[in-house]
N, C-alpha and C positions, 0 to 999 in steps of 0.2 A: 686646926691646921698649923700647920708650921711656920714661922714666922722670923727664927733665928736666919736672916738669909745670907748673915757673913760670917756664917760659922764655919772654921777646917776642915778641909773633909777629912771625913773617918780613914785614921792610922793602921785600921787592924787589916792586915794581909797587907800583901804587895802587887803594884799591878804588874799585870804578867804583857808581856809581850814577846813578840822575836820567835815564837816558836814553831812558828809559819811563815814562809814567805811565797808571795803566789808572783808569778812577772805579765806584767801587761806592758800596752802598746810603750813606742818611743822609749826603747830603754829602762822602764819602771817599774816599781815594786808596788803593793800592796800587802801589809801585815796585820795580822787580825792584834785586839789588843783587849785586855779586861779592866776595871780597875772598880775600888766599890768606892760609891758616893757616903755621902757626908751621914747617909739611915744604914748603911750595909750592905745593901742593895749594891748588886753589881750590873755595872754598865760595860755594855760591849759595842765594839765598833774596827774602827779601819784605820792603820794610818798608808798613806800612800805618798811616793817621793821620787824621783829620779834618782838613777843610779852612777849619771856621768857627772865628772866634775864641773863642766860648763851647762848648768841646767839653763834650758832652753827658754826661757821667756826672762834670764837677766843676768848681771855680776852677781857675782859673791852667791854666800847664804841664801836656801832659799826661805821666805817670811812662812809664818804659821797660820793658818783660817782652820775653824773650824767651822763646821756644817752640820745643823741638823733640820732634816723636813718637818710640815707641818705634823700638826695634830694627828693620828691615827694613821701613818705613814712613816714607813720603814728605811732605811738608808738606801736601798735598792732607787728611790725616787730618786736620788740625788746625783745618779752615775756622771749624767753629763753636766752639771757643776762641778764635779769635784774635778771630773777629767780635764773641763778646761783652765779649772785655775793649776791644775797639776802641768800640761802644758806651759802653762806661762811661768814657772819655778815658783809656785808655792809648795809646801808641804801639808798636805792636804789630811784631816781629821774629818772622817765621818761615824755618827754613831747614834745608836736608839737610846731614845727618852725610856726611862722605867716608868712604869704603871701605864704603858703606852702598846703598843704592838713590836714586832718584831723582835730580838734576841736579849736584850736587856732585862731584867729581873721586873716582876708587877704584872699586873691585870690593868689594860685601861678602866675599866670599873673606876677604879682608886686615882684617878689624873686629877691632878690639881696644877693650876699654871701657877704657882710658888715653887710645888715639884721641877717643874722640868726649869724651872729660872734655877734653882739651884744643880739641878743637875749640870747643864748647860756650864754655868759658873764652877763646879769640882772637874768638869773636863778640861776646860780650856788655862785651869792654874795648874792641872796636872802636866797639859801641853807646854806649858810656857818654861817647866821648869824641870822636863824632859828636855825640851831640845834649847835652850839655854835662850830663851828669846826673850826681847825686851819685851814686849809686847803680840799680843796676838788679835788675829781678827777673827770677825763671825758671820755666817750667813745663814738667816732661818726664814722660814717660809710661817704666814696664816699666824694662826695663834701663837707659835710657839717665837713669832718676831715679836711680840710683846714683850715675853719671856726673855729674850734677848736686851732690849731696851733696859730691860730693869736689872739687868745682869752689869749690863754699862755704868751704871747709877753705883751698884754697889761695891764694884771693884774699879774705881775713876783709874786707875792704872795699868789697866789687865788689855783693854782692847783699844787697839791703834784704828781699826773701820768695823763700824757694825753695818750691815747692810741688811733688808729684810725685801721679801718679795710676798705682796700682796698681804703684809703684814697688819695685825689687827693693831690699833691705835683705841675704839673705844670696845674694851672687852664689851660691858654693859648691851651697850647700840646694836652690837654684831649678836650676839646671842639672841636678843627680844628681836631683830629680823629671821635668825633661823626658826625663829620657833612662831611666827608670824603673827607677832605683836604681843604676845606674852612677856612678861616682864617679872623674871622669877627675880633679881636682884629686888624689885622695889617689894616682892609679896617677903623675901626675904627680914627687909628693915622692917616692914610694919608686922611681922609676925604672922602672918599667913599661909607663909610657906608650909604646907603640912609632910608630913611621910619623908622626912630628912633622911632616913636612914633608905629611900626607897632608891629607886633607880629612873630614870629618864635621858632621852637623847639630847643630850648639852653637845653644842657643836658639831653636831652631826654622828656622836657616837652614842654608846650608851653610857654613860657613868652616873653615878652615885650623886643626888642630890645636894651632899653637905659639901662638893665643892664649890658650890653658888655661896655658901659663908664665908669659902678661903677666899673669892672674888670682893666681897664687902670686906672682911677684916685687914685682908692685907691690900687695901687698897690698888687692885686691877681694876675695878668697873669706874668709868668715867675717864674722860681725857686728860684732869685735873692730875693725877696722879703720872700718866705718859708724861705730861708738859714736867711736872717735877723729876721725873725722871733723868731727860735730855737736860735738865738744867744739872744736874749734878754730875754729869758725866762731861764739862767742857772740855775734856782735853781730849774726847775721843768723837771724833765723826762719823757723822748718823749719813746712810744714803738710802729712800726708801722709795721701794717701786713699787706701784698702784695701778690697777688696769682702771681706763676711764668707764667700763661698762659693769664692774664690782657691784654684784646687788647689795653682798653682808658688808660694804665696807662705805662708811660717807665720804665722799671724795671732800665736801668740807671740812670735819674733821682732821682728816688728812693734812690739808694745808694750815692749818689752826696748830697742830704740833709741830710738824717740819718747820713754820717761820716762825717758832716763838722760839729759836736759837740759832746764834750764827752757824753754829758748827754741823748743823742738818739741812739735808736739799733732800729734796721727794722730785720723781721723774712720776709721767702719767704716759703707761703704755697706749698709744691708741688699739682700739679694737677689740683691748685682753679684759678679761671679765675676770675671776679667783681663780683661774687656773689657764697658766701661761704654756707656751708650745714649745717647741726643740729652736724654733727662728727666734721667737720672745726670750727664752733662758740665756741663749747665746746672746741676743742684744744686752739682756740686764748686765748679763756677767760681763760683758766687753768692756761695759760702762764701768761696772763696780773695779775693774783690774788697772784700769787709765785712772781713776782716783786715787785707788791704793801705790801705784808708781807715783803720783804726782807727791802725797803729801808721806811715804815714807823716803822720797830725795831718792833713789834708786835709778840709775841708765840702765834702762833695757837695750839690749842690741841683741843685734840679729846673728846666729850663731855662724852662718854662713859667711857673711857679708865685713861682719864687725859693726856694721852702721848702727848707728840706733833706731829701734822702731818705734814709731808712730801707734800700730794698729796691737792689739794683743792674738794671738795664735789664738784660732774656732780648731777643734779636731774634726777630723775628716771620718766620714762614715763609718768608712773601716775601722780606724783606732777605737769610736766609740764601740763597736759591735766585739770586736775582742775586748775591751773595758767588760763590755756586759757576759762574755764566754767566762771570765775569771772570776769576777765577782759569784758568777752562780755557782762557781768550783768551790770556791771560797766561802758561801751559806752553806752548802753542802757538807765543805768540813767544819764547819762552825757546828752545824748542827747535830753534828756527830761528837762534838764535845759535849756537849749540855745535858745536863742530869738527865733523867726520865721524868715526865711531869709527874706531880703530887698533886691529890684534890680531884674536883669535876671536871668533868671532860670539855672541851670546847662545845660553848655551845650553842647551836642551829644559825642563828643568826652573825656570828663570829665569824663560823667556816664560810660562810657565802660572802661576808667581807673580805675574808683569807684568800677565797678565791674567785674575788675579783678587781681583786689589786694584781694579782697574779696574772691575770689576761691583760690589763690594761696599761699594767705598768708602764711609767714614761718620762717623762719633765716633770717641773714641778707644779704639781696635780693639787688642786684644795679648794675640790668644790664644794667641802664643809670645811671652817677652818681649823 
């Protein structure tokens, strides 16, 4: 596995944008965008932005977040996070993880959380130095908040707030509960692990074996590695939310990372267990938007009024439900760009994940992480 994780990303092509613009609620855009990561691999996603000069949730410029859902979930999950920070004048980056699901290049097969940390990391320095920004932020859900953490670590400059929701803290812990009490990292070390090249459902998907090795060698499994993490990244603030009912996740742990640095606070949802609701997403984010005003100095005022606001703008059913009429316009032509597939067909067990993520879609969903 791969292990250079502060390596440039790959020079060759250019990333394409602009050649789409789709318009959603409050005045706003949505523009599809390509760019390949640091293997080749081309990753695809969204940026969305207001179009009026007084963007609605502050002065000036509006700041940069990027957003990717968990593990085996497509940006489609993300609508009403991005909507509402898009609301409060950020400029909003959504996009799929490669070797993952959804429009980006790879087969989940092939996921490794070093992958999507570096993917994660070739986006958001492509983002920062697109729209000319000191700093950007992040919000990831489940596993791929891990990946975020250690994306902090390795670019101490890059992210002004990471925020993670229902974010994995001990890869190790959370794996040997999904798989209920199995402990492939330890058969790993001691050499037991057999049929590496084989396949099994690692966090709730099916993927390939040898990435239980990317978790030992690049140091994911155990908290020892998260805490080193947060410690190298002081200059950017950690906020991470945890449902108190979380089976794959130890609420101990939890607090074991968040207080072993000043610059991280953990909030515990009541009631929410690994997959949070449309009331829970709006609390998180309401939260995560009042931190990101407080510690990037920013007045927010109210575009009406002039005053300043207190509270961060929720969208109203409506806005979200045309967010969601454009967004499917928008896969639609997305997916009328995309090669014709090469290789085996999808198969059996894939399409019935395919389609039913498609019925269910909603919040951020990660009832595997």
């Amino acid at each position: 596995m791969a292990t250079g994780h502060g390596e440039p990303m790959s020079t060759k092509g250019v990333p394409r944008e602009g050649w789409a613009v789709f318009d959603g609620p409050f005045a706003s855009t949505t523009e599809p965008f390509s760019l390949l990561n640091r293997h080749g691999a081309t990753l695809r996603g969204t940026v969305s932005r207001t179009r009026r000069g007084d963007y609605p949730g502050g002065d000036g410029a509006p700041q940069v977040v990027v957003v990717v859902a968990g593990l085996g979930r497509t940006r489609q999950w993300t609508v009403l996070s991005g909507l509402q920070l898009l609301l409060n004048g950020f400029t909003v980056i959504r996009f799929d993880l490669t070797n993952s699901v959804g429009l980006s290049d790879g087969d989940i097969l092939d996921f490794t959380l070093t992958r999507a940390c570096e993917d994660l990391c070739d986006v958001a320095l492509w983002a920062r130095s697109r729209f000319a920004s000191e700093r950007v932020s992040a919000l990831a859900a489940s596993v791929t908040g891990r990946a975020a953490l250690r994306a902090a670590a390795l670019h101490p400059d890059l992210f002004r707030l990471v925020g993670t929701l229902c974010g994995v803290v001990d890869t190790r812990a959370t794996l040997t509960a999904l798989l209920r009490g199995t402990d492939l990292v330890a058969q790993f070390r001691d050499g037991t692990l057999h049929d590496t090249d084989g396949v099994r459902t690692l966090f709730g998907h099916e993927i390939r074996l040898d990435g239980v090795g990317s978790l030992v060698l690049d140091d994911w499994a155990g908290i020892s590695g998260t805490i080193h993490d947060l410690r190298s990244a002081d200059s950017t603030r950690f906020l991470g939310f945890h449902g108190e009912r979380d089976a794959w996740i130890c609420a101990t742990d939890v607090r074991t990372v968040f207080q072993s640095v000043p610059h991280a606070r953990s909030c515990v949802l009541d009631e929410a267990g690994h997959e949070l609701n449309h009331a829970q997403t709006r609390q998180v984010l309401g939260e995560l938007i009042r931190v990101h005003w407080a510690i990037s100095g920013r007045t927010t005022r109210d575009a009406a009024t002039g005053k300043p606001r207190v509270a961060p703008w929720e969208p109203t059913v409506e806005q979200l439900s045309a967010q969601r009429r454009m967004e499917k316009k928008l896969d639609r032509w997305w997916r009328a760009q995309l090669p014709a597939p090469v290789g085996a067909p999808v198969t059996e067990p894939r399409r019935r994940r395919a389609e039913t993520s498609e019925r269910t879609r909603g919040s951020w969903s990660a009832t595997a992480p």
